[in-house]
N, C-alpha and C positions, 0 to 999 in steps of 0.2 A: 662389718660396719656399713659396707656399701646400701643394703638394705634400709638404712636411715638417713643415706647425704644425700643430700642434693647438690647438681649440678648446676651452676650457671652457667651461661653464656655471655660473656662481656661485661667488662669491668670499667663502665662506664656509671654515672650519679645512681642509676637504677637498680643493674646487677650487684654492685659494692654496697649498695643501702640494702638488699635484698638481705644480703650476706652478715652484713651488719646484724638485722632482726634475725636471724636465724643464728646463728654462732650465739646470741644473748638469750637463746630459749635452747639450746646445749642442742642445737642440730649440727654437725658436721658439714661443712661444705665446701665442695673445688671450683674454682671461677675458672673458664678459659677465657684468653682474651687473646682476638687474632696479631692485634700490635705487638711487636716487638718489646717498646716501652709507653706510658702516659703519655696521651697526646695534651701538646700543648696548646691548640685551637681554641681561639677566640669566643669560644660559641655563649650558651648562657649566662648568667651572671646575674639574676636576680632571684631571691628568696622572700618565698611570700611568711607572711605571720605564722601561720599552721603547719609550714615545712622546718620552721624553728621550734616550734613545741614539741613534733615527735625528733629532733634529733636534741634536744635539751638534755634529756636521761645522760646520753651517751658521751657527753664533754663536745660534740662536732660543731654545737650551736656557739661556745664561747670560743670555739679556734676559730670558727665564720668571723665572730664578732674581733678579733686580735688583727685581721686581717682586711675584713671588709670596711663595708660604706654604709653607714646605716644613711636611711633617706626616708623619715614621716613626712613627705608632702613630695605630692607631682600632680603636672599641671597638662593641660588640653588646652592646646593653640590652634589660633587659625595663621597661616604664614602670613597673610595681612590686616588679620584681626588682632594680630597680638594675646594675651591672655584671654581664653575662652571661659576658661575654671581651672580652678586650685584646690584638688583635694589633701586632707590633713587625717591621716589612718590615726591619728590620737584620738578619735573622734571614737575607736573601738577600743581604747586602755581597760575600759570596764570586760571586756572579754579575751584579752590574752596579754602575756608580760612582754609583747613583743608588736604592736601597735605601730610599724614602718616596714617598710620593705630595706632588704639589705644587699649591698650592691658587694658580690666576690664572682670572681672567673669561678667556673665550673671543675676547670682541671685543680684548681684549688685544694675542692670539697673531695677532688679522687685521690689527693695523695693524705689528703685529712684521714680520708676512712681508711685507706691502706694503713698509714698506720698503726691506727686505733685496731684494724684487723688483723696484721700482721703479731700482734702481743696475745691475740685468741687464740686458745686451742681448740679445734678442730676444723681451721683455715689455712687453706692450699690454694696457690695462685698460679696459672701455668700460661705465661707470658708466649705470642709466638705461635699459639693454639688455634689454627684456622677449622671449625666444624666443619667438616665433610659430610655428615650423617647422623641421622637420631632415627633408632629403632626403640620401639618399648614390648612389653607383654604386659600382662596381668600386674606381674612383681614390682616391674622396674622400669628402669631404662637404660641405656647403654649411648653414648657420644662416642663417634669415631673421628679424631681430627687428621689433618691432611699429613700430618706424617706417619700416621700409621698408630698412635697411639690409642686406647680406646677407656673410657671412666664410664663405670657404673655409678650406680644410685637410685633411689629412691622415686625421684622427678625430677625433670631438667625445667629450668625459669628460661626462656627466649627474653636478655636484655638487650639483643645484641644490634640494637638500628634497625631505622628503617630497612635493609637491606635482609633482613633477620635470614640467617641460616634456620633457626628453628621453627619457624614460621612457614619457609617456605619448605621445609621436612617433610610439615602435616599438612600440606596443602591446605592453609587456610588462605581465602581471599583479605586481600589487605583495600578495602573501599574507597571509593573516592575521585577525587581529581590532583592535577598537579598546574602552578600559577604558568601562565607563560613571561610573566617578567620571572627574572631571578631579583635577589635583594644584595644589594651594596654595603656594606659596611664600611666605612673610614674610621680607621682607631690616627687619634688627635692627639698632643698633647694641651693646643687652647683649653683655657678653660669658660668657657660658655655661662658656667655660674654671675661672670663679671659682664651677660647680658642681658641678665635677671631670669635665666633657665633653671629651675628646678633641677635634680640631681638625676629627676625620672621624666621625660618629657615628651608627647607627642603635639605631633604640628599637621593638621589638616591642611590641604592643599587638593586645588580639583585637576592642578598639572604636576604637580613635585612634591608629594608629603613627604613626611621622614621623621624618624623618632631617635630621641638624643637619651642616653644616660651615661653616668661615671661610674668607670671599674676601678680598682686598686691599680692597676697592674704593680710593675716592680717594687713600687710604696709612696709614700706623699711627695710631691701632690696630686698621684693618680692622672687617669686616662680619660676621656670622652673619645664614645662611638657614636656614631652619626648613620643611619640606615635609611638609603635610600631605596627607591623601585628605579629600574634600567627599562631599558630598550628591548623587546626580546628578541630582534635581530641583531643585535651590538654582539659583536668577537667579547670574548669574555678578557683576552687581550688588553686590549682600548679599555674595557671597564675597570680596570685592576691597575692601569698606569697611573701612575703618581700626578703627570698632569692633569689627565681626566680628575682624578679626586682632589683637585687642587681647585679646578675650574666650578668643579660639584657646592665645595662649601665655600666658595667666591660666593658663588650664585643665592645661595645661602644666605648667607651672614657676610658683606663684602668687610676685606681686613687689607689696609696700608700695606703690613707683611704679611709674607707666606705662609702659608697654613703647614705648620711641622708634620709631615705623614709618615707614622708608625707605622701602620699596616693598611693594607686592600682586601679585602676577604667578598667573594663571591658564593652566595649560597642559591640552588635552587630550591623551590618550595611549596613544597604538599600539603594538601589537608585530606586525611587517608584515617580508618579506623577499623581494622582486624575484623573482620566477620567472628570471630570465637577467639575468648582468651583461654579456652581452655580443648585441648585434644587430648583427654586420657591425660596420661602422666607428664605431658608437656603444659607448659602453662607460658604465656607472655605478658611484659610489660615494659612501661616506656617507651621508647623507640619501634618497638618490634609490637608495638599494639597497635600508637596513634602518632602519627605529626600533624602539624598545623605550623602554620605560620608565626613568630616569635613575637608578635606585637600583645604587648599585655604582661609577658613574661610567665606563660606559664607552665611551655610544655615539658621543663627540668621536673619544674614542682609536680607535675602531675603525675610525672613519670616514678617519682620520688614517694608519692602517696599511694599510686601502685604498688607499688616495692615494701611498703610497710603492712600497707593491708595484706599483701600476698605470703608476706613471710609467717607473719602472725597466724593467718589458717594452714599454713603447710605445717607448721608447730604445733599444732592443733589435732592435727590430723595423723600426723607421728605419734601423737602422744595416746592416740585411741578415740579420737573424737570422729565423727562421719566425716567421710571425703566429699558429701555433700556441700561442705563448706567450699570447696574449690569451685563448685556451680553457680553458688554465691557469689567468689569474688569476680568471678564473669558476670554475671548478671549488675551488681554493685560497680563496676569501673568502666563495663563497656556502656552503659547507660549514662553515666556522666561525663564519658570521654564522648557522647554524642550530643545530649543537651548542657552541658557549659563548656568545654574544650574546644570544640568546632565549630558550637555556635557562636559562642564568645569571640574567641580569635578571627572568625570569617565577618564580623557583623563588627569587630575592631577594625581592620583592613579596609572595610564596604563605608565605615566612617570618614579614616580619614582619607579617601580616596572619591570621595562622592561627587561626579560632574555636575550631575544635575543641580543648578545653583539654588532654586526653589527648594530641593530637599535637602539639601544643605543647611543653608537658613534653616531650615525648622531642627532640625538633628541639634546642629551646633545651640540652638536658643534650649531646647531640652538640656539641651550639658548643663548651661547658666543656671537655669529651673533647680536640677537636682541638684548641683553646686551650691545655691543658697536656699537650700530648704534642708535642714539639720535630718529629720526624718529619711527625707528621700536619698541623701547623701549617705546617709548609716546603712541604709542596703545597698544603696549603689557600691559603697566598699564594700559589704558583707558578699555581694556577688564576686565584684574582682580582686579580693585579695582571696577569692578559693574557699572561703567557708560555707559559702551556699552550698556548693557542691559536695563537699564532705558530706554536710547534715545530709543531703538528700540520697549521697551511697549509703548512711545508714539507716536511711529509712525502708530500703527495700532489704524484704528478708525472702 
């Protein structure tokens, strides 16, 4: 059977969705994953429209919705302008039954699909599994993890982070640069709503941006994160103390009381994109393709749409169809992981960060522009809730 499974590598939104689409087209397949158990990390949390239609089939999209936040409107603020624009994704109901973006933690969606995997047959999950090694031939390939064990298969998927084991196997170049601030996060219990904030919101500032939205966490009335940019000589220390994030959303939003602090999370942050998603019978996606920076929300989703496009031609491809298809999904994700992923997310950041007050002004009056012009707003969402980018990986064949 080994001759038909594929391996993956990490059992994070991308490798678990990978696994998903493959197990539902009757391929076989063993996930390593170097963690002992699901990490509970703060990380993404938002679901665009198009990430909810391809998991609908599968029940994942109504367990998101049991649990999550739905949010049709967010807004683009100036920290002393106040509301800049108020977009309303209702504006797209005529093209999908899911017209909001929906707010659930990440680790969420990994124990969703574990379940939902766990009831498949021909789904193996090897918890604890650090890759040491990927060799392939003609045939196959073979994973060697760090204690000595080794899985055959078909083709290995590299989901495994930026750090990707599989990635760096086949010596492929990972592109790019990395930010020298890192990004702050403050998870809150205030709720910010009762400021007139939107559930989804960024705030330009040419000294302190930051962008707010609400997760579920433990259940109602849910969490607000708050992300900041730092210092990039500040001790990561001092940035993770509880006074520093107390002093942070003072400066913010000042409050009579104290700002209840959940958590401090510290990320640094890349925008990077794989020179090849494809070497022979290794292939990458998600994390171990592309990062960028989280403003926008989309590097889960893209990772996520990776993962279905990938699985769906390895199906394809088992089943007798050309492996020429796998050239394809390289060609189809590394071209939109470079014109709307990078571009998007870096020209997101370059907004609300913009010193120069002159291009500012004009940027932020553009917002206003496409905000009250019904046409210009219907792309302007069609680009950032990720449908532009679908249409245009299928346009290349």
């Amino acid at each position: 059977m080994s001759n038909q499974r594929v391996i993956i590598v990490g059992a994070g939104p991308s490798g678990l969705t990978a696994a998903l689409s493959l197990t539902a087209a009757g391929v076989p397949v063993v996930v390593l994953e170097s963690r002992s158990e699901v990490s509970q990390d703060p990380r993404a949390a938002t679901f665009h429209p198009p990430t909810l239609e391809m998991y609908s089939e599968s029940g994942v999209t109504r367990r998101l919705h049991e649990m999550g936040i739905v949010c049709p409107q967010w807004q683009f603020r100036g920290r002393e302008e106040g509301i800049i624009a108020e977009f309303d994704l209702g504006i797209l109901a005529d093209i999908t039954p899911f017209p909001y973006r929906l707010q659930c933690e990440q680790h969420k969606l990994v124990a969703i699909l574990t379940d939902i995997l766990s009831e498949r047959s021909g789904f193996e999950i090897h918890y604890g599994s650090a890759v040491e090694a990927v060799s392939q031939t003609a045939t196959g390939v073979t994973v060697t993890t760090s204690d000595g064990s080794s899985f055959e298969g078909a083709y290995v998927i590299g989901a495994d982070g930026g750090r990707s084991a599989v990635r760096k196997s086949q010596d492929i170049p990972f592109d790019g640069f990395t930010y020298q601030e890192r990004f702050l996060v403050i998870t809150t219990t205030t709720d910010f709503a009762r400021q007139g904030y939107t559930l989804s919101c960024y705030v330009s500032d040419p000294r302190e941006w930051c962008a707010i939205f609400k997760v579920p966490g433990g259940g109602p009335p849910g969490l607000w994160r708050v992300v900041f940019p730092t210092i990039p000589e500040a001790a990561a220390a001092d940035l993770l103390d509880s006074g520093h994030a107390e002093q942070r959303l003072q400066g913010f939003i000042p409050s009579d009381e104290p700002y209840q602090i959940v958590h401090t999370n510290l990320y640094t942050v890349h925008q990077r994109v794989a020179a090849s998603y494809r070497q022979g019978r290794a292939l990458l996606a998600g994390d171990a393709a592309h990062v960028n920076n989280p403003l926008g929300g989309m590097g889960m989703n893209f990772g996520i749409h990776d993962a279905f496009s990938l699985g769906d031609k390895i199906s394809r491809v088992l089943n007798g169809e050309s492996d020429d298809l796998l050239d394809l999904y390289d060609r189809q994700r590394r071209h939109v992981a470079n014109a709307f992923l990078q571009a998007m997310t870096i020209s997101n950041k370059q907004l609300l960060e913009e010193k120069d007050l002159a291009k500012r002004a004009v940027r932020l009056n553009e917002i206003r522009e496409i905000a009250a012009d019904p046409a210009k707003a219907r792309a302007f969402l069609m680009r950032t809730a990720m449908f532009e980018g679908l249409r245009a990986a299928e346009a290349i064949h």
